[in-house]
Every structure is written in structure tokens, then in C-alpha cells.
MISEBA-785656 format. One line per 3 residues: for each residue x, y, z of N, C-alpha, C. Coordinates in pm, 1 decimal. Atoms other than C-alpha are relative to their C-alpha. Last residue first. Layout:
BEGIN
X:Y:Z:X:Y:Z:X:Y:Z ~ ...
! end
This chain:
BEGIN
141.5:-125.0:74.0:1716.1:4311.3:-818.0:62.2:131.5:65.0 ~ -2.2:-60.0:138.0:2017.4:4117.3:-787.6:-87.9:98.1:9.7 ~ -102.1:-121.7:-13.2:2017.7:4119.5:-376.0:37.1:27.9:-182.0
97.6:-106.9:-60.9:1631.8:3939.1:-412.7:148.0:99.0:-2.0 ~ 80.1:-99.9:114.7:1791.0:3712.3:-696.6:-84.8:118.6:83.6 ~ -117.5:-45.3:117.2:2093.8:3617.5:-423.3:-121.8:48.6:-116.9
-79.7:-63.0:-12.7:1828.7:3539.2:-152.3:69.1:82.0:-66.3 ~ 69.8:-89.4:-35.1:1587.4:3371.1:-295.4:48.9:117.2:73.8 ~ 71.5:0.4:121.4:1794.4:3076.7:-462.1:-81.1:117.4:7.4
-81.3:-77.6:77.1:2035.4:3079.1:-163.2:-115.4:67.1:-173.9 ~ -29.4:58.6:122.7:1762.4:2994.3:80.6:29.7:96.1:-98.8 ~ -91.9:75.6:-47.3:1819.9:3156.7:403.5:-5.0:-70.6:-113.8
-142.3:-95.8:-41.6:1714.1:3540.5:395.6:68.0:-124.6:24.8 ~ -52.5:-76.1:46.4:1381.7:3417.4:226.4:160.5:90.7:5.1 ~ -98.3:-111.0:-26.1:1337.0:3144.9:429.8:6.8:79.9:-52.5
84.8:-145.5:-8.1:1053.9:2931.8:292.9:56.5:126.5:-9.1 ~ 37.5:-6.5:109.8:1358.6:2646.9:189.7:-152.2:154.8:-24.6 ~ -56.8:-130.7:115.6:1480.9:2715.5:479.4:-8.7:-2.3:-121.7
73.7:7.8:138.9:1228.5:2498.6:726.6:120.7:138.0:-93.4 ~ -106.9:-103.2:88.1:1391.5:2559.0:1044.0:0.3:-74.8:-108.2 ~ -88.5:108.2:135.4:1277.6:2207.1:1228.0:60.1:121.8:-89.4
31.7:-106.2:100.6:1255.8:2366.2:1564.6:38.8:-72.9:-109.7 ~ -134.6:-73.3:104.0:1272.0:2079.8:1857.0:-78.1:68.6:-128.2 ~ 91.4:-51.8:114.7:1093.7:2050.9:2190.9:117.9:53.9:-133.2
-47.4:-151.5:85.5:1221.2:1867.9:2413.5:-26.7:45.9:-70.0 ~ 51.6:-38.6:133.0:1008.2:1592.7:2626.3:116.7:143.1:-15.5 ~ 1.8:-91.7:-5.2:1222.3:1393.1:2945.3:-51.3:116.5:-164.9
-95.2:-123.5:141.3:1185.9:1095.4:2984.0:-59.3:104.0:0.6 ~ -53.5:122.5:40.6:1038.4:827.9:3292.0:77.0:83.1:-128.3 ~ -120.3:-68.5:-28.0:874.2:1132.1:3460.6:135.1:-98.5:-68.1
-43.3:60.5:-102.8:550.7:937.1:3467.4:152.6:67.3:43.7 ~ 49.8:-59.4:-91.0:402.7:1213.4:3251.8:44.6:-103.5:143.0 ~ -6.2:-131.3:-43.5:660.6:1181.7:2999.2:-73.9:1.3:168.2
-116.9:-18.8:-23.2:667.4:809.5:2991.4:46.5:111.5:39.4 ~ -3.5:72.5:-138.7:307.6:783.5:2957.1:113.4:56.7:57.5 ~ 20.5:-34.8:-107.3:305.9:1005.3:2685.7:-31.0:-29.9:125.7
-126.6:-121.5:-30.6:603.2:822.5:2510.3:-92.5:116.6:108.5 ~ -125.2:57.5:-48.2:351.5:499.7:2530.5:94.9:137.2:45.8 ~ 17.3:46.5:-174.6:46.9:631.8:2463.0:76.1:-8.4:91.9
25.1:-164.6:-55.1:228.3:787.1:2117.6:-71.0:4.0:106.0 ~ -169.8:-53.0:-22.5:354.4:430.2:2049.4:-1.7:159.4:63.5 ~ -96.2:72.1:-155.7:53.1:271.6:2118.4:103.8:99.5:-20.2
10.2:-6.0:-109.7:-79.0:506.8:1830.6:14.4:-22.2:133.0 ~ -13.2:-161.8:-10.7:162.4:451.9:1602.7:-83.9:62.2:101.1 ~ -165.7:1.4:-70.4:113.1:63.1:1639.5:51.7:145.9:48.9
-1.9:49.1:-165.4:-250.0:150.8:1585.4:128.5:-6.9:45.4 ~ 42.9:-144.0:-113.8:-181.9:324.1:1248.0:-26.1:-28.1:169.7 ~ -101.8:-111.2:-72.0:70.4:39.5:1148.5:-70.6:135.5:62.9
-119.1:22.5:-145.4:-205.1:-206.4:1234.1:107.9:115.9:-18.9 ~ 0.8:-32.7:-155.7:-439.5:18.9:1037.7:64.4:-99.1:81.6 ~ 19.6:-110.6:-34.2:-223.0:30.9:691.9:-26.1:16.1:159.8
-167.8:-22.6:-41.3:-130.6:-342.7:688.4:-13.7:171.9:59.5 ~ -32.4:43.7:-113.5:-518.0:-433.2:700.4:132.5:68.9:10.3 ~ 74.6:-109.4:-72.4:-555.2:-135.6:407.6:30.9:-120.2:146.0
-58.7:-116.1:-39.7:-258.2:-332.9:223.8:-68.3:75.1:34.9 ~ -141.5:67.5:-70.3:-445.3:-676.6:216.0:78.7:167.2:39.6 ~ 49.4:-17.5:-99.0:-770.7:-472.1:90.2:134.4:-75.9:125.2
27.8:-137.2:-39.2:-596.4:-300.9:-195.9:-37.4:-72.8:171.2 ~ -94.5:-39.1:-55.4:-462.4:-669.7:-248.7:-13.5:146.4:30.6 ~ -12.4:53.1:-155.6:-801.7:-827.5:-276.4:150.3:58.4:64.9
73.9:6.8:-155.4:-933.4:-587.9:-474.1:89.9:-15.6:99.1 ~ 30.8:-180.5:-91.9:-647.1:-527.3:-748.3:-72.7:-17.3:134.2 ~ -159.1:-45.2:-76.8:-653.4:-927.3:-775.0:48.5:179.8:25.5
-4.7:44.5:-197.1:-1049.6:-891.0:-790.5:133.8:-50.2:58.9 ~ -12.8:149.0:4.2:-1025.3:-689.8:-1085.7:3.8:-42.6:125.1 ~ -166.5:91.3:-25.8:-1060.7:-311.9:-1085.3:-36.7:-132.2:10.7
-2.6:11.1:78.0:-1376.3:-44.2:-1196.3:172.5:-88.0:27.1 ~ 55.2:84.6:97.1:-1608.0:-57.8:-980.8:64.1:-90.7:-122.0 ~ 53.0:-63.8:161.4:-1408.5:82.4:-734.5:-54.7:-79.3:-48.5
127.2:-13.1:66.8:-1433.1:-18.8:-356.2:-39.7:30.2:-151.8 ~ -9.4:157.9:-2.0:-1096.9:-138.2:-257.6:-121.6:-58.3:-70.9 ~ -32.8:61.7:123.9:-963.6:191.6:-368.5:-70.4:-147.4:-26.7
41.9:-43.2:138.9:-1171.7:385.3:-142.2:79.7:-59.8:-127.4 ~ 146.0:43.1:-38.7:-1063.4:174.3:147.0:-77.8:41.6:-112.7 ~ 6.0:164.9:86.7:-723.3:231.9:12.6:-106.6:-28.2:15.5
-65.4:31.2:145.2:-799.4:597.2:37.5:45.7:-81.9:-118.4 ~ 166.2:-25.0:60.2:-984.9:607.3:344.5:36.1:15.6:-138.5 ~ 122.5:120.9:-37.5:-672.4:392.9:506.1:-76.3:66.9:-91.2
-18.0:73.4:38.1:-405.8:672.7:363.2:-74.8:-138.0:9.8 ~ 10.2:-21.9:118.9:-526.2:961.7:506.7:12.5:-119.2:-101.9 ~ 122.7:21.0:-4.6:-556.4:769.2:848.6:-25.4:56.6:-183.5
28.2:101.5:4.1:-202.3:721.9:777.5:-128.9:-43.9:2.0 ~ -6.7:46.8:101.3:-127.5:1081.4:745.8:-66.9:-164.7:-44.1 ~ 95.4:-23.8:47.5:-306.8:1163.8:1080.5:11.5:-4.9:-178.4
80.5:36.0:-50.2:-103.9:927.3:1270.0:-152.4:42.6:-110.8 ~ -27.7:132.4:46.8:200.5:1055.3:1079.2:-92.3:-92.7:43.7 ~ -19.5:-69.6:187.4:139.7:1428.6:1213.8:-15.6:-192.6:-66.7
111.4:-27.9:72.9:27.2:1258.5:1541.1:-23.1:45.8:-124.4 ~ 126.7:123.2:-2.5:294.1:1119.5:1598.5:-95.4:28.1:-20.9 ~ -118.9:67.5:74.4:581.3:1436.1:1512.1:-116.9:-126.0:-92.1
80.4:-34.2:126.2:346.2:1604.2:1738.6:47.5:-40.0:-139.9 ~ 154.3:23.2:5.0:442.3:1381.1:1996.0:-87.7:0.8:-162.3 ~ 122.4:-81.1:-93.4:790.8:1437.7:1935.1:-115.0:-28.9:-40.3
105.1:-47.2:45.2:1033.7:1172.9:1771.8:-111.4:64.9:134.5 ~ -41.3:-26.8:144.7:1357.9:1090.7:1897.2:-91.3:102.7:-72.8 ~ 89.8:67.1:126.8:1238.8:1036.5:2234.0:80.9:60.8:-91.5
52.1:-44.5:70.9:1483.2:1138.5:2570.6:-61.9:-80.0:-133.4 ~ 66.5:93.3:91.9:1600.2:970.4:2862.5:-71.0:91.7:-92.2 ~ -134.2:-29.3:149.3:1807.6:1214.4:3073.4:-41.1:-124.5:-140.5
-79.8:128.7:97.1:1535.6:1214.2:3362.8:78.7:48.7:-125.1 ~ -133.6:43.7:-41.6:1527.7:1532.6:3618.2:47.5:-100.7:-134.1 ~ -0.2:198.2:-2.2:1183.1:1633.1:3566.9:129.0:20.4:-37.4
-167.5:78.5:-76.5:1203.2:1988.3:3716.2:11.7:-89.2:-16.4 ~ -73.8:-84.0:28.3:796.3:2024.4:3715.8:153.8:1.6:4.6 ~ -117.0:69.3:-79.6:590.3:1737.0:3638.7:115.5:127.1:-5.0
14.3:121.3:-137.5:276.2:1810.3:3578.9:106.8:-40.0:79.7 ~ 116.8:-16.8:-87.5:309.0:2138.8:3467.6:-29.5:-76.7:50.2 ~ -30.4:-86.4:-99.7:580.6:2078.6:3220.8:-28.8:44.7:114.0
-63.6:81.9:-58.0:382.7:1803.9:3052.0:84.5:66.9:124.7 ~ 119.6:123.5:-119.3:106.2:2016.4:2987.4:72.7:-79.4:92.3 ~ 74.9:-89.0:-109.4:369.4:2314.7:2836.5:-87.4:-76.3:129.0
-125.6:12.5:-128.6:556.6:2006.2:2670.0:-49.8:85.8:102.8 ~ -44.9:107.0:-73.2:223.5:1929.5:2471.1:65.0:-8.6:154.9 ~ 104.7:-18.5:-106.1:93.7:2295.2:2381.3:23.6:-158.0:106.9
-0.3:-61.3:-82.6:447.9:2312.0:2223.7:-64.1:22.2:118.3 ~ -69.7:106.6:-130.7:442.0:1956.5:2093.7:-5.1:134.5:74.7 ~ 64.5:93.4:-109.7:114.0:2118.4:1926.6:91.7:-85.6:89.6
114.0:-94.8:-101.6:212.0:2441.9:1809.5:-10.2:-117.2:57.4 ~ -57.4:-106.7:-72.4:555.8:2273.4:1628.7:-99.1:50.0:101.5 ~ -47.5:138.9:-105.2:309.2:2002.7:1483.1:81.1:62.4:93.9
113.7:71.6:-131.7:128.3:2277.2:1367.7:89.1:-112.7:42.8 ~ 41.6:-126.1:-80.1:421.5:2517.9:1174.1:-65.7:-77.7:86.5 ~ -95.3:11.2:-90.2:544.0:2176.8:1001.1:1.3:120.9:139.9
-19.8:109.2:-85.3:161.1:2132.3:886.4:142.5:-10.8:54.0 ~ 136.8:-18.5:-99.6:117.5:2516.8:765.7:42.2:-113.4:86.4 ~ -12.6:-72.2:-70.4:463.8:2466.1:595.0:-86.8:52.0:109.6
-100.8:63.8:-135.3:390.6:2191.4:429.7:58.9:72.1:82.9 ~ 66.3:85.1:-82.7:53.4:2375.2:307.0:86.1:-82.4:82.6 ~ 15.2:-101.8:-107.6:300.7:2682.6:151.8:-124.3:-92.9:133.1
-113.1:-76.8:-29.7:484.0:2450.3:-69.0:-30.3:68.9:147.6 ~ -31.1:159.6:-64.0:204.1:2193.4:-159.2:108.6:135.9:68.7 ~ 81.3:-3.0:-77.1:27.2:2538.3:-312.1:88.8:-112.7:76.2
9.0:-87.4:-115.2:347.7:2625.8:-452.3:-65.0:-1.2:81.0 ~ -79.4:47.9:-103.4:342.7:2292.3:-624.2:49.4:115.1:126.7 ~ 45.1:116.8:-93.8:-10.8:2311.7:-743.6:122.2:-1.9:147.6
90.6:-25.8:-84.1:64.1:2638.0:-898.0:-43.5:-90.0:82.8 ~ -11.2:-164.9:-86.5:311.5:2566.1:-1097.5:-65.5:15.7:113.7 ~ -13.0:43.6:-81.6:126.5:2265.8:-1206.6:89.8:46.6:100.3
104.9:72.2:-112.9:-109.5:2442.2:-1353.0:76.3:-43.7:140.3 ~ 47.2:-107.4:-66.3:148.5:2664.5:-1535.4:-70.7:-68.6:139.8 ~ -78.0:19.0:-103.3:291.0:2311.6:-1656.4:-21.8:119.5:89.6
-111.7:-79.1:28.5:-11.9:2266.6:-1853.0:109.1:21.1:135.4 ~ -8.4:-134.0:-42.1:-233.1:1992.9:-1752.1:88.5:91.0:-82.3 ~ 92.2:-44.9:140.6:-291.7:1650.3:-1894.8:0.8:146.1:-11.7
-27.0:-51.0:119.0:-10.1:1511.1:-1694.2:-50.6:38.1:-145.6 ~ 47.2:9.4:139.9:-117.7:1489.5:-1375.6:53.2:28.8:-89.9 ~ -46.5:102.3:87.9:103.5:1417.8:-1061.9:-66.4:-8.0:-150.7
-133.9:-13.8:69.0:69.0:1722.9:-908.3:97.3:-64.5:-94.2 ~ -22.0:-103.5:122.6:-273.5:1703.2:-870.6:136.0:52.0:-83.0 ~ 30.3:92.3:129.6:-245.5:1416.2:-643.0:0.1:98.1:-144.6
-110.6:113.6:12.8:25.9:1621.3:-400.3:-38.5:-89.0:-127.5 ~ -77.3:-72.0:101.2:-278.3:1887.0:-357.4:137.7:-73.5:-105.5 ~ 57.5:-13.7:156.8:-513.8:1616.9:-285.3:57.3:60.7:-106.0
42.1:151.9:128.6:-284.2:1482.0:-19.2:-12.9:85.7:-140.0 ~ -129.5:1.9:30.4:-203.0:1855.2:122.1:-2.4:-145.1:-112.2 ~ 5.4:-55.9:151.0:-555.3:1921.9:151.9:148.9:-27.1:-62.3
103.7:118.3:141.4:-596.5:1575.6:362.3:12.5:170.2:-69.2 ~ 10.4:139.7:61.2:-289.7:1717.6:582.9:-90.9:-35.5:-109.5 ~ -119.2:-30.0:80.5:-388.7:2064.6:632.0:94.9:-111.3:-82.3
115.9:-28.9:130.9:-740.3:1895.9:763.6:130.1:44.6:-73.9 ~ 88.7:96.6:99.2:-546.4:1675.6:1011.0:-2.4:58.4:-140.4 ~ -82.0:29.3:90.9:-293.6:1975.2:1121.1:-41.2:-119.7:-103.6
-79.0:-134.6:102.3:-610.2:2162.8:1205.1:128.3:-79.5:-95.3 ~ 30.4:-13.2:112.2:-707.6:1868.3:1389.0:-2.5:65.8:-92.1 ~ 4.1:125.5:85.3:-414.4:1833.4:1580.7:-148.5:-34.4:-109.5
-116.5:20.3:64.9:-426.8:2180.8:1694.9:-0.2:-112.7:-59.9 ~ 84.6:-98.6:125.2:-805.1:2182.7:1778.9:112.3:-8.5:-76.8 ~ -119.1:-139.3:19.5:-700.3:1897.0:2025.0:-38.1:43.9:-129.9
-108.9:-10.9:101.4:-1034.4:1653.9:1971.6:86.9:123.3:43.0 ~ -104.7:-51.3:-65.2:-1369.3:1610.6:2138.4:142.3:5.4:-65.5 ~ -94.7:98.8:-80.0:-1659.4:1572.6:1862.8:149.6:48.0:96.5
-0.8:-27.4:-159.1:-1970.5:1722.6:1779.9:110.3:-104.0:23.3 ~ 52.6:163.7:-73.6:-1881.5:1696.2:1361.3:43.3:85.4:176.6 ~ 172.4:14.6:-45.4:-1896.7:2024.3:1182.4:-48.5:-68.3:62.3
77.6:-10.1:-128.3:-1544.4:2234.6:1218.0:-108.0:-68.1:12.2 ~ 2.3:47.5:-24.1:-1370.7:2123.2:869.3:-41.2:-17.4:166.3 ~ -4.9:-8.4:-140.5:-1487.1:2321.1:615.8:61.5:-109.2:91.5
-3.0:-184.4:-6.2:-1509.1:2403.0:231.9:61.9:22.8:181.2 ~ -134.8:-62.1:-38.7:-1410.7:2039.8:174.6:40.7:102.3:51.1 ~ 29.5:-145.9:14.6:-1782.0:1892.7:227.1:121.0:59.8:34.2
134.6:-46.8:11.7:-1831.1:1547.8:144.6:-26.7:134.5:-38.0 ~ 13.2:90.7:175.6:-1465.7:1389.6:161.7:-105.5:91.1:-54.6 ~ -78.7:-93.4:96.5:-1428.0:1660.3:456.3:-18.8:-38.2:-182.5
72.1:-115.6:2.0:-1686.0:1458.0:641.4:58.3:126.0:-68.2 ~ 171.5:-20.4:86.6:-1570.6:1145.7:536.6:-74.7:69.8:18.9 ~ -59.5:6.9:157.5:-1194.7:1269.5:640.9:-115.5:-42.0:-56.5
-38.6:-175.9:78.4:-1332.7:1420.7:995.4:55.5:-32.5:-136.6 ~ 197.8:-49.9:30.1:-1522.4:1032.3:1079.8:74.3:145.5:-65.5 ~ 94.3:92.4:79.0:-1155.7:836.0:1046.0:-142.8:116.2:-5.5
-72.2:-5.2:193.5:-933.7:1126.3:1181.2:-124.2:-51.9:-110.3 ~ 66.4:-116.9:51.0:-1209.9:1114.5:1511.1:90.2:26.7:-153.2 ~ 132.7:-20.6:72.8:-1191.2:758.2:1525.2:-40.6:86.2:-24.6
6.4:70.1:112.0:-768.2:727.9:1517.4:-167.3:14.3:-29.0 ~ -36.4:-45.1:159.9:-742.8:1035.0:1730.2:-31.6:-88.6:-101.9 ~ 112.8:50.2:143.8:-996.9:915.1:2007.2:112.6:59.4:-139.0
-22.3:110.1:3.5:-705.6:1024.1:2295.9:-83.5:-86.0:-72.5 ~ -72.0:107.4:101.5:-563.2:1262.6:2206.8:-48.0:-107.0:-17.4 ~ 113.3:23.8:102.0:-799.1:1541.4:2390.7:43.6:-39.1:-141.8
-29.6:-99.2:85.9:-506.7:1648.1:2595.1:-73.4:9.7:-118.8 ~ -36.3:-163.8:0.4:-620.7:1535.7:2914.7:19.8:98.9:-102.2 ~ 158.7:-84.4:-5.9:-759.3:1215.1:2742.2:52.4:138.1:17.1
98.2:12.6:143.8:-383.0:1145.9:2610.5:-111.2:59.3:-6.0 ~ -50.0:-119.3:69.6:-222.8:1224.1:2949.7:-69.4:21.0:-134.8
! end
């Protein structure tokens, strides 16, 4: 199910699309590689979401700046809760099709795209300690424990991947049953968060 859905290199295509984004941010179409377009879309929305997240933490800025940072973080977690939504959709559609009428009452907690969202955070997080492990400018107790917590990093990204082998096994063996759930984000809402609501019926 994985190959079928062009899941199944996520951990080496994350790894090569974040030192090719490192390089050149403007884009993220350039590497010949197989990949769900959805899951890398929610990749690249991911690593701008990081950078945007680091900017938010400065405090040399004006708070205008950071204004602006956090709306940007605002309207990018919304891009990535929008894609993980497209991609268990394009998921259950695959799964649906193989197995039509699956009967089982075993259900996951977490959806696919759930795993791969957190698959492709974690890869964010390896090229990051990996880039920490390398500075010039840290002690070799900084080192050696940047590089102790980048091992810890990719076993939990592998574990995460078994684990997302695993549930699509399970699907396509008929062994559980995939649902697809809406997370209803209301903080975007306009007609559901009170804060945007009540000053849109002042005006």
C-alpha cells in the first residue's frame, strides 16, 4: 500500500527535499524523485512553518515584526491541517477501492496523514540537530549530546514509519477500518471564533 501511494521512500525523500529547500527556499519541485505530491506539499509547509516558529522567538525585533510572523504561523497551520485532511482523503479513497464494504470495527486513533505530518516534522528536526552537531561554534559536551539526541530523533522517525506500514497494512488487509476525521480548526473561523465574530457584529 505504501509504494502504491508513493509513501514509501518518505524518510529519504524528506531527508534530500530539506537540503534542497535549505539551498533554495523559493521552490520545492526540483529533485527527480517519486513522492505523494500531497505529502510533500505538507513537507515544504512544514519546513516554512519551522522557520516561521524560529522567528517568533526573537527578541531584537519590534513587536510589529512579530505580528506578522505569528499570522504568518497562523495561516501555514492551516495550509498543513488542510493537507493532511487531502491526503487521508486521497488515502481512504485508495483504501476504499481495494477493499470495498470492509466490515472490521477496529479502528486507529491516528490517520495516516496524521503520520506523515509528524514523519515529516521529525525529519525537520534531524537536519536541524545534524546542523547543530556541526557548528563551529559549541563545546564538545554540546556536540556530543546534539549528536546523542539526533540518534534518538531517527529511531523515533523510523518507529513512526513502521507504524504507518503497519496501519497501512492493516487497512489494506481489511484488519481496520480507516475514517476520516475533520479537525474544524475555529480559531480561522470567522463565524466560530468569538473574538472575530462579536467585533465583526460591532462594526
Amino acid at each position: 500500500m505504501l509504494t502504491k501511494l508513493n509513501l514509501a521512500q518518505l524518510e529519504n525523500v524528506f531527508d534530500r527535499y530539506l537540503v534542497f529547500w535549505h539551498t533554495d527556499p523559493a521552490v520545492y519541485d526540483g529533485l527527480d524523485v517519486a513522492i505523494s505530491p500531497i505529502a510533500l506539499e505538507l513537507a515544504y509547509r512544514n519546513n516554512l512553518l519551522w522557520h516561521e516558529e524560529d522567528k517568533a522567538r526573537r527578541t531584537d525585533v519590534d513587536d510589529s515584526a512579530i505580528a506578522a510572523v505569528k499570522r504568518a504561523i497562523d495561516k501555514l497551520n492551516q495550509q498543513r491541517n488542510d493537507l493532511i485532511e487531502k491526503l487521508d482523503e486521497a488515502i481512504l479513497a485508495e483504501v476504499s477501492a481495494a477493499i470495498p464494504g470492509q466490515a472490521a470495527d477496529r479502528i486507529n486513533s491516528e490517520t495516516p496523514g496524521s503520520i506523515v505530518d509528524r514523519i515529516s516534522i521529525m525529519s525537520l528536526k534531524i537536519y536541524h540537530m545534524d546542523e547543530d552537531s556541526r557548528r563551529d561554534d559549541i563545546g564538545d559536551n554540546h556536540r556530543q549530546l546534539s549528536l546523542h539526541r539526533l540518534a534518538v530523533l531517527k529511531l523515533q522517525r523510523h518507529d513512526l514509519f513502521v507504524a504507518l506500514e503497519q496501519v497501512m497494512a492493516d487497512y489494506a488487509a481489511g484488519r481496520k477500518r480507516m475514517k476520516l476525521y475533520k479537525q474544524f480548526k475555529m480559531y480561522n473561523d470567522p463565524t466560530l471564533n468569538p473574538e472575530l465574530y462579536r467585533t465583526r457584529n460591532q462594526g
